[in-house]
N, C-alpha and C positions, 0 to 999 in steps of 0.2 A: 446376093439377095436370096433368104430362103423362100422356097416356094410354103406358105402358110398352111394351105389346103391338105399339102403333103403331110407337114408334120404333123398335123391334126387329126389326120389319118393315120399315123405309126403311133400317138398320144394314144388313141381310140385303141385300138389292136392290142396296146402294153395293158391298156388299163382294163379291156372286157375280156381278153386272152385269147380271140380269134378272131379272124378276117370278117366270119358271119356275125357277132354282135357288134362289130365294131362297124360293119354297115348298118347293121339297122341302127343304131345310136347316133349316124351321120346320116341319118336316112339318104343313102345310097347304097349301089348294087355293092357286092363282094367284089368283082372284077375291076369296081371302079377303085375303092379301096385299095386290091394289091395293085393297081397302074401305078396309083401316087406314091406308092412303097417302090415300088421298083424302079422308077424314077429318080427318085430321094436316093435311094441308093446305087444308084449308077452318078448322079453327083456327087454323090459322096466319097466313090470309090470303097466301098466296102459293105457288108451284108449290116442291118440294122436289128434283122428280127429273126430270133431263130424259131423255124419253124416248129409247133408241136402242140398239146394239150397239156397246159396252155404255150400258146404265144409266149417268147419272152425275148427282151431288147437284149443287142450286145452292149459291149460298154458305148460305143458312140450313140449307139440309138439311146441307152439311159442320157448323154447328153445331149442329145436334140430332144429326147421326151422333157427334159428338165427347160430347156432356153423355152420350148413352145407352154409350158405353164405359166411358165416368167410372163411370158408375152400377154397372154392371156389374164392372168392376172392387171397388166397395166393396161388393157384393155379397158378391164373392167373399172378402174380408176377411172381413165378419161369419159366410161359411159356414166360415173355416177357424180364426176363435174361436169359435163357436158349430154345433157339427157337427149340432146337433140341429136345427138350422132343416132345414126339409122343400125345397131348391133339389134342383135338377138336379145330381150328383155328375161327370156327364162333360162337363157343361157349361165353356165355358173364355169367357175376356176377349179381347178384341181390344189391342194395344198398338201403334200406329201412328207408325212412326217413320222421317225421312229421313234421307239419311246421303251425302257423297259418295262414288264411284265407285270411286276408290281407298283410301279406307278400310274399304269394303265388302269389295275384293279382298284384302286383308289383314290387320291386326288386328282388324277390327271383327264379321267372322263368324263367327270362335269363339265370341269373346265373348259374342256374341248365340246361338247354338247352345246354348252352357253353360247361360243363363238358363232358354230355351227350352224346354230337358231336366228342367228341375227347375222349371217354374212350370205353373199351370193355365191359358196365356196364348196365342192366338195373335198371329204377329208379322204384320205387314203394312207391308213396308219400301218405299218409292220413292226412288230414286237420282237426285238431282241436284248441280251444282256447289256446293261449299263455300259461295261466294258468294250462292247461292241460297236453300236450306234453309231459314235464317230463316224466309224468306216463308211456307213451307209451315207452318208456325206462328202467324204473324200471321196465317192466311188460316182459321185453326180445322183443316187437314186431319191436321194428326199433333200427339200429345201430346209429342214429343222429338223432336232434331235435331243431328247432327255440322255445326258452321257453322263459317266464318270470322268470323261476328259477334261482337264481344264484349261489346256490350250485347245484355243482356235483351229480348226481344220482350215485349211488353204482356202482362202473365199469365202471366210465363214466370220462371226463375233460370234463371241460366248462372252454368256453372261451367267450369275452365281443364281441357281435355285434355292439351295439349302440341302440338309443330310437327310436323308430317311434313316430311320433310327430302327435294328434288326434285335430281336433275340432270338438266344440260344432255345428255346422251349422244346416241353414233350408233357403226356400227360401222366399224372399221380403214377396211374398205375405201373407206363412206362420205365418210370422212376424207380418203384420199388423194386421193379425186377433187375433191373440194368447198371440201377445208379444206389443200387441200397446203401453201398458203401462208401459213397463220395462221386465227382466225377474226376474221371484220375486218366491218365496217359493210358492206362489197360482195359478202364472200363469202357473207354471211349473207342478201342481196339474192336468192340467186340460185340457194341451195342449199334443196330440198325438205323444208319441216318437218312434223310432226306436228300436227294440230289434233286435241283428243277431241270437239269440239263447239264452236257459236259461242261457249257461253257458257263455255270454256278462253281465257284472259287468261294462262296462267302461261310460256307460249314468249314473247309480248309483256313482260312485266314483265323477264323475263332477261335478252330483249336490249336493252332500257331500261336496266339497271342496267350491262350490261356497255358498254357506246357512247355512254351519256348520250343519247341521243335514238332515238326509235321508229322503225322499221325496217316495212316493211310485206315480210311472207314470204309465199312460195310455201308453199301448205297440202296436205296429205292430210288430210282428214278421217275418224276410226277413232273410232267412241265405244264403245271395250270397252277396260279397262284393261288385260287379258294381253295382245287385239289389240295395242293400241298398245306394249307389249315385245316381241311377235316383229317386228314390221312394222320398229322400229328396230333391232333383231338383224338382221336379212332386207338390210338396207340403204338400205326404201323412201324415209328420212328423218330427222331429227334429233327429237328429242323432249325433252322434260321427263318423268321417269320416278322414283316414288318410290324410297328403298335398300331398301323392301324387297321389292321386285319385282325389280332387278334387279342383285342384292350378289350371285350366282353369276356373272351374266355379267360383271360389271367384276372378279370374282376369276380369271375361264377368260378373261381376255382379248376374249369375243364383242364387248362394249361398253368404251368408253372415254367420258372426260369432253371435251367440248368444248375447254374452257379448266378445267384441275385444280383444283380446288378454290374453285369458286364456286356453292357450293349456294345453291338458296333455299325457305327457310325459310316454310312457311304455317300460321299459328297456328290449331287448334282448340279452341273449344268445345262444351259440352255444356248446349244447352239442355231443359227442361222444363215443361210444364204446373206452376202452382202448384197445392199444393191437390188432387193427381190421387189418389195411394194410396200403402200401404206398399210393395206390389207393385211400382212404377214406381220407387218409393225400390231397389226388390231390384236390378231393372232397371239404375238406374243406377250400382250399385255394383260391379256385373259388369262394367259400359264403362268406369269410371275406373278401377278395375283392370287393364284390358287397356290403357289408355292408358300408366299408367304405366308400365307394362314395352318398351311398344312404341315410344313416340313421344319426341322430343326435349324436354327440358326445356323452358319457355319462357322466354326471355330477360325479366330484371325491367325 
């Protein structure tokens, strides 16, 4: 049987990053806080939290930080079929979810905002690439995730979002200098592109599709999704940039497409914990709503 109190106390610690706000968020002392930690982890047989600025869980602590939101969450179920149970009424859930960066920048934090508005839930989101995400699932640190994956993480359902739909863009002027002559294997050698981070593949995959063989570019490195639409407005570089980041500028002329009309298409899903709550159920009925209105069908 876990001791509750305990875990609520290592929850606290992961999620404020020290001992000192994570007491006063439990209103209680610091001392009492690392007792229940040290405890928790002498049943456990292994350290949970490594110490430092900030705080951060080993992997077993990310699975006890994960069982105790679980728990929490179904808490909050039975307080809100059963009002008369004597819980904390201002008390709220943790819901822990990745999401890529550009999805984040645009359909995806309404949607999340909407939920946000209307549930007892705090959100606690981390942004990595599509391609990434997954993992942060397989790893126990978040209950859902916007992936490129389309299988199932272990303990997980996935379900189809749809494609976010990318172009190649840069501005006129870009163009004239770089591309005056076509966009060609050489000019593309040579001409300044967009990188959001190492783990952005999606400049490489384009000019793979466009040239039949991979190309090694000249990079700026920008990892903010708006950044990287002004920075290609600006002229710094070429980019891969969702339509719906920048459908004013390819309407006002600021942006053009490389080569017209060769989008590429990166397929999302919407994974989940099995088994979490109805709440997570609320949760994701909010995001595949917002997918559907936002994002591109996905090809059968």
């Amino acid at each position: 049987m876990f001791d509750y109190e305990a875990l609520a106390a290592l929850s606290a610690v992961i999620r404020e990053g020290s001992f000192e706000r994570a007491a006063r968020a439990l209103h209680v002392t610091p001392s009492a806080v690392s007792q229940r930690i040290r405890l928790l982890e002498e049943r456990a047989g292994c350290a949970l939290v490594v110490r430092g600025q900030p705080c951060e869980a080993t992997e077993t602590g990310r699975q006890l930080c994960l069982h105790a939101d679980r728990v929490r969450l179904l808490e909050l179920e039975c307080q809100q079929n059963l009002p008369g149970l004597m819980l904390d009424p201002e008390s709220r859930a943790t819901i822990s979810v990745a999401v890529n960066a550009d999805s984040m920048a645009s359909w995806f934090a309404p949607a999340m905002a909407a939920f946000a508005a209307v549930s007892p839930v705090l959100l606690q989101v981390s942004v990595d690439n599509q391609d990434h995400t997954s993992q942060w699932l397989k790893n126990g640190e978040v209950m859902a995730a916007v992936t490129s994956a389309r299988q199932a993480a272990a303990g997980c359902n996935s379900l189809p979002l749809g494609a976010m739909r990318y172009r190649a863009t840069a501005s006129p002027a870009f163009m004239a200098r770089y591309f005056a002559d076509g966009v060609t294997a050489d000019s593309l050698r040579t001409a300044p592109s967009l990188l959001f981070n190492h783990k952005d593949t999606l400049q490489d995959l384009w000019v793979e599709s466009l040239c039949g063989i991979a190309i090694p570019l000249q990079r700026h490195t920008l990892p903010s999704s708006h950044a990287f639409v002004k920075a290609t407005v600006a002229g710094m570089g070429w980019g891969m940039n969702p339509d719906f980041l920048i459908e004013p500028y390819l309407n006002d002329g600021s942006l053009v497409e490389l080569v017209p009309d060769t989008p590429l298409d990166v397929p999302l899903y919407w994974q989940t914990a099995r088994a979490a709550s109805r709440i997570l159920d609320q949760f994701s009925r909010h995001i595949l709503a917002a997918a559907e209105t936002a994002l591109m069908p996905l090809s059968a």
